[in-house]
N, C-alpha and C positions, 0 to 999 in steps of 0.2 A: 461558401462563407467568405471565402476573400475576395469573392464578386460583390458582396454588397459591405463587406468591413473592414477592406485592403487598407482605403483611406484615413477612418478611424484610427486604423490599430497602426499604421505606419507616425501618425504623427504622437500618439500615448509613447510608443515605442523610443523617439526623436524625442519626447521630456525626458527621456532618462536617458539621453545619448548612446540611445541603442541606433545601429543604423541595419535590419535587416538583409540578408541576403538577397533577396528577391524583393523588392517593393511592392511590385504589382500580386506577391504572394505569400505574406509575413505570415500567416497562419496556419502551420506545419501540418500534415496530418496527423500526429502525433497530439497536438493539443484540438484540434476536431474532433476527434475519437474520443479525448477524456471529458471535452464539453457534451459528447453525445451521451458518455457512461456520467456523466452527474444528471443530466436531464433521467436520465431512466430512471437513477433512484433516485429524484426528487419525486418522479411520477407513482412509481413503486410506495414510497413512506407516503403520500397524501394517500394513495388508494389504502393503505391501510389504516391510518387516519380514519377515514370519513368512512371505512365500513368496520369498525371496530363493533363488536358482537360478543356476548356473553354466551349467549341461548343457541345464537345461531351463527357461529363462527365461519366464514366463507375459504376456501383455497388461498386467500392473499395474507391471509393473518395466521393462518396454518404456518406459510412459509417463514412469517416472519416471527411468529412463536419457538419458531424449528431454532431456527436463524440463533435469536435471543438465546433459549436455553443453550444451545451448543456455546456460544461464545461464555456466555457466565458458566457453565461447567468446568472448561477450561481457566478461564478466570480465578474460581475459586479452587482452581488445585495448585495452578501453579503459582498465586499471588496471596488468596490465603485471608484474610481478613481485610476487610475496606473494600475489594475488588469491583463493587459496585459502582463506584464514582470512574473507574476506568471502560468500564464495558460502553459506553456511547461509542467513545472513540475505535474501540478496537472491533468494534462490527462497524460501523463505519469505512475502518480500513480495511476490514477484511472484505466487507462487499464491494468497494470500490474494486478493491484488486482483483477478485475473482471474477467479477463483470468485465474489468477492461481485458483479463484473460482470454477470456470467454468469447470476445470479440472478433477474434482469429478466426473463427470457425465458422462465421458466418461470409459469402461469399461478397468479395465488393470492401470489406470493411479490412483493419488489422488492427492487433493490439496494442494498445499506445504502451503498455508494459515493455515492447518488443521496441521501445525507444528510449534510449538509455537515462534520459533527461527526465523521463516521467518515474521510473522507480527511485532516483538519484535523489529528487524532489519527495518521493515518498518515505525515503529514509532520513535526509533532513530533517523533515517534520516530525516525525519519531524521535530520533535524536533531542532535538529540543522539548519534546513535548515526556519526555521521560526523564531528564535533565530537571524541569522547568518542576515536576512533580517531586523529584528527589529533595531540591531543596526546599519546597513546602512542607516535606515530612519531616526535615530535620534540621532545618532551617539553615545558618554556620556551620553545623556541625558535617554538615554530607562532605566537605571538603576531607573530611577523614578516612569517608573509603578509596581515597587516591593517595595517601600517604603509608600506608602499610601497619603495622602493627610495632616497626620497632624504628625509633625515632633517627636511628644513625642514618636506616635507610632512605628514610622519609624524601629526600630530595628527586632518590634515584626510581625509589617506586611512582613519587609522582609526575615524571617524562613516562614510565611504563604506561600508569595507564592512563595519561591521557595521549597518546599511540593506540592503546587498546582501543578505548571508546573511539577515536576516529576511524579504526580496523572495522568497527561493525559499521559503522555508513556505507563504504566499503563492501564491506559481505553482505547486508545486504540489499544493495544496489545492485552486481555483480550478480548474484544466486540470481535474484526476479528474473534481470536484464536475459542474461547470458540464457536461459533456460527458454523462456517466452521468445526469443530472436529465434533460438535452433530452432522451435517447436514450427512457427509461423513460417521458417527457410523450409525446412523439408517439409512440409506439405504445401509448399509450392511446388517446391520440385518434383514430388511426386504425381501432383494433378499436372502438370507439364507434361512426362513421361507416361502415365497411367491412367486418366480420367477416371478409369472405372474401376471397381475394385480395391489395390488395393492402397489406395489412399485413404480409403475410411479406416485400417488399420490404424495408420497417423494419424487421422481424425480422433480417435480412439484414445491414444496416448497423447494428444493435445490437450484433450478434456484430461484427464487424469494429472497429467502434469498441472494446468489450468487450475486445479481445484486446490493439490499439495503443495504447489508454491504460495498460495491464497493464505493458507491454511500457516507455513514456513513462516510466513511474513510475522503474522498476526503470532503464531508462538512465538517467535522470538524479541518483539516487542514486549510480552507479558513478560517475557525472564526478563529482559530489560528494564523491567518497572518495577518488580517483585525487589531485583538487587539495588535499584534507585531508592526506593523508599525503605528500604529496610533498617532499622533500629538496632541491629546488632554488630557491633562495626569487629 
């Protein structure tokens, strides 16, 4: 990629007085990896698009009916009424992240999760995009669940929690980050040491970790959005 888009991305980069590291190599493997995991699921939702079936359902719409009901189960227990306007985004994010997980495991590639700048970015988004929802549900009013219940405190509660809310970018960026690096480090170092055997062990609890941190993200976005819009101050 930075054989044929160094030049490009170096001078896009230089509009914003960014000046890369590397010029002859501005394009980290970290964001390769997550331009390869958006191509997948871009190709993934057309495939299920264009074979959408009633009668005669295929493997690809299976997966992604799977997909669909798990995230709105979750959805509607832990946010409760309206949760359907959120479910885009939160399988969205959740496949995104379980894909770019997932990525570890195959030989040649890594995680972009295992780069701290790509979960950092995913919790940003989050962050505003839970924010951005709170004050559509309650318009002025959401500024109330930062001030507390009793008006003395009101000043001191609201440094608390806006600490808190920037505590969960924070957590998690960190939780992804921290978990997807370890996973990605020892099973290098075990295919170093042990080619055979027992690295598929780690392989084993990479997927597993891969899935739960996927899984981590996406719940605690939904508590994040559940206490954002919520009407009961």
């Amino acid at each position: 990629m930075n054989h044929l888009f160094a030049g490009p991305v170096d001078k896009l980069l230089g509009a914003f007085g960014v000046t890369p590291a590397y010029a002859a190599a501005p394009i980290t493997n970290a964001v390769a990896m997550e331009l390869l995991v958006f191509c997948i699921m871009v190709c993934f939702f057309l495939m299920v698009r264009m074979s959408l079936s009633v009668e005669t359902p295929n493997g690809v719409q299976h997966l992604a009916e799977m997909t669909h009901e798990f995230v709105s189960d979750q959805g509607e227990q832990i946010i409760g009424h309206g949760f359907e306007r959120f479910t885009g985004y939160l399988t969205v994010i959740f496949v995104f992240i379980l894909v770019s997980n997932l990525m570890g495991l195959i030989p040649g590639l890594e995680s972009p999760t295992a780069n701290i700048t790509v979960p950092l970015g995913l919790a940003l988004v989050t962050f505003a995009y839970y924010h951005y929802h709170g004050v559509r549900a309650n318009g002025f009013g959401y500024i109330k669940q930062f001030l507390g219940p009793l008006p003395l405190l009101a000043p001191l509660m609201f440094i608390i929690e806006i600490i808190s809310h920037c505590a969960r970018v924070l957590s998690l960026t960190v939780r992804l980050y921290a978990n997807m690096f370890a996973g990605d480090l020892l099973t290098l170092v075990f295919f170093s040491l042990a080619p055979v055997g027992i690295p598929l062990i780690f392989l084993g609890l990479h997927l597993g970790v891969a899935v739960v941190q996927a899984y981590v993200f996406m719940l605690l976005a939904m508590v994040y959005l559940s206490l954002a819009i919520s009407h009961d101050h």
